[in-house]
N, C-alpha and C positions, 0 to 999 in steps of 0.2 A: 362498416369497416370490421367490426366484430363478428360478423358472417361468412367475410371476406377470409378473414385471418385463418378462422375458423377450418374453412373449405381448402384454405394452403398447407394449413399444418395436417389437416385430414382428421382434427377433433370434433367436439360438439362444439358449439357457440356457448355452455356452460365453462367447457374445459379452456378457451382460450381465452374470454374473459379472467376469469378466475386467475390464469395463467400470468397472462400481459397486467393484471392490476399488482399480483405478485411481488415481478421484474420489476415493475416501477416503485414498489413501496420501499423494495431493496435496496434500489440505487438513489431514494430518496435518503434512507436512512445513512446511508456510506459519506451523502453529500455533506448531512450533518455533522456528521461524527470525523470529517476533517479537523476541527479544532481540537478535538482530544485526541487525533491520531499526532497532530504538529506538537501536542506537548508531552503527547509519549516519546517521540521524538528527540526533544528538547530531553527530555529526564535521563533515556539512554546515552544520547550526545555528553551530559552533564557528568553520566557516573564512567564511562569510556574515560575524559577528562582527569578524573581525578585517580585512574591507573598508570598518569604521566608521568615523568619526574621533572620537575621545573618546567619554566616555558619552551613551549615549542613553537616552531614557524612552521608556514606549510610545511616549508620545502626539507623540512625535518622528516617528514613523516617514509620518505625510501630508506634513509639510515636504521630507521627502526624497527619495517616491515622486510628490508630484504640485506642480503649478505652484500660482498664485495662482487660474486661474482653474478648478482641483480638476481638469485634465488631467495625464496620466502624463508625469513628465520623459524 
């Protein structure tokens, strides 16, 4: 498979080893790092919140991003 790859990409079988274990370490670590991206998330969501004034409902949220005539304030 590695020869294969190798011979598609037009590298050496060092270069697309090296390559493909790379990409996979990458999108391993991205896989992890979901749970601290969810509560970066959550912390932004949290400090956006507290720019509010009193409760808001969804359906709040056009009154406060656009004008009368549905242009962005």
């Amino acid at each position: 498979m590695a020869a294969e790859l190798a011979g598609l990409r037009g590298t050496s079988l060092s270069q697309a080893v090296t390559e493909a274990i790379r990409k996979e370490l990458e999108r391993e670590k991205r896989r992890r790092s979901r749970v601290g991206l969810s509560g970066e998330l959550l912390e932004i969501g949290l400090r956006c919140a507290s720019h509010t004034c009193g409760t808001m409902s969804s359906g709040d949220h056009a009154a406060m991003l656009y004008d009368d005539w549905g242009l962005p304030r």
